[in-house]
DRENDO-1510 file (C-alpha; in Angstrom, 1 decimal, always signed):
<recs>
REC; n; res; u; v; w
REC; 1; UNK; -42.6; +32.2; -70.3 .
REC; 2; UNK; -40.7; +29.1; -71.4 .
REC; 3; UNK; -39.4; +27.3; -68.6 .
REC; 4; UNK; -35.4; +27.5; -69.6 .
REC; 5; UNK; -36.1; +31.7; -69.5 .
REC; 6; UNK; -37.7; +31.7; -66.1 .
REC; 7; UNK; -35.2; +29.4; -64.5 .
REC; 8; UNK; -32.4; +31.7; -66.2 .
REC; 9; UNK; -33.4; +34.4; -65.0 .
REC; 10; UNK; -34.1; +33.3; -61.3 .
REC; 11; UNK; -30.5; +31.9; -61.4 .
REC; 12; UNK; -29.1; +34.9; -63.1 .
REC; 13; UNK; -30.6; +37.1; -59.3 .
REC; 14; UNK; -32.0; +35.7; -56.7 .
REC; 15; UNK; -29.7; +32.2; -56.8 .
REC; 16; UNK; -26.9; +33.9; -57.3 .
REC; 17; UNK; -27.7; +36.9; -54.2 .
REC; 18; UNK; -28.8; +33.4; -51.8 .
REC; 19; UNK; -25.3; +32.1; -52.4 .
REC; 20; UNK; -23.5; +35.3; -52.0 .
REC; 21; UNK; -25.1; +35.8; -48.8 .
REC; 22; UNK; -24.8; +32.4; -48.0 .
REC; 23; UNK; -20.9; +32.5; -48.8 .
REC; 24; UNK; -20.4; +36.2; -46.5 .
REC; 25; UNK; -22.0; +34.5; -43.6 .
REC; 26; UNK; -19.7; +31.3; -44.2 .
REC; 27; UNK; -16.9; +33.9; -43.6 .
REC; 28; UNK; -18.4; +36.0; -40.9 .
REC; 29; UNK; -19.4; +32.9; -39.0 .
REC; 30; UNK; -15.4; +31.5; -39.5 .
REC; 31; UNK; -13.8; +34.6; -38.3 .
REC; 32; UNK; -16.2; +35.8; -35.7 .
REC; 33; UNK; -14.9; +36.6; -32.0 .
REC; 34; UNK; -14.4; +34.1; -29.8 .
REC; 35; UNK; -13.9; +31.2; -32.6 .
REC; 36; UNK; -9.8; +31.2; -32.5 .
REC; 37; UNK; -9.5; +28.7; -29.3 .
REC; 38; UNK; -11.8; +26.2; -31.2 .
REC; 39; UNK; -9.6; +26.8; -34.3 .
REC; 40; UNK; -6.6; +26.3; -32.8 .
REC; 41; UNK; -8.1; +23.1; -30.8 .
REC; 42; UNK; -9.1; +22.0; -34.2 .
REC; 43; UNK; -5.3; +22.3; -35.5 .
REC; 44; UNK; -3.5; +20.6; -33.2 .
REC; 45; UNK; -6.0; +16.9; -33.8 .
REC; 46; UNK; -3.4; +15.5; -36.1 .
REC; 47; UNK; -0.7; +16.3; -33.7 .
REC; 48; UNK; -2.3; +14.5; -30.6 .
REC; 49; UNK; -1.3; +11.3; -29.4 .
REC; 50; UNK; -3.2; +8.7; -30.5 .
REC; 51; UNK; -3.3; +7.1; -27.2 .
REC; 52; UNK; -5.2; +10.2; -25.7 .
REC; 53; UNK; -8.4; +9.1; -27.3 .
REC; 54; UNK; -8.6; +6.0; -26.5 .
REC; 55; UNK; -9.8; +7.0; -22.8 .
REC; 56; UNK; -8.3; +4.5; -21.0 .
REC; 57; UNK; -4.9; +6.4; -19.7 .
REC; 58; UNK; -2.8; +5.4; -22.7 .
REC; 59; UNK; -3.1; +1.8; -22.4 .
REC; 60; UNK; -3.3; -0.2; -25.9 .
</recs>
């Protein structure tokens, strides 16, 4: 088998079922229970006062 057949054909099944799965399981693992507080966490970082991450009680 000539090597631009075989590698056709493995990316023409199995390559393209790894990245399906992989892209459902990107989706499940996004929206699975228990992941909104860290979302919303997540959303409000450019909203934060810088000073607040400085760790020393706002002081620049």
């Amino acid at each position: 088998m000539e090597t631009y057949t075989f590698l056709r054909a493995l990316a023409d099944s199995w390559v393209l079922l790894a990245m399906t799965l992989f892209f459902l399981g990107v989706i499940l693992w996004a929206y699975r229970p228990g992941s909104r507080r860290m979302h919303d966490e997540i959303s409000q970082i450019p909203l934060r006062d810088d000073t607040e991450s400085l760790g020393n009680g706002g002081a620049k």
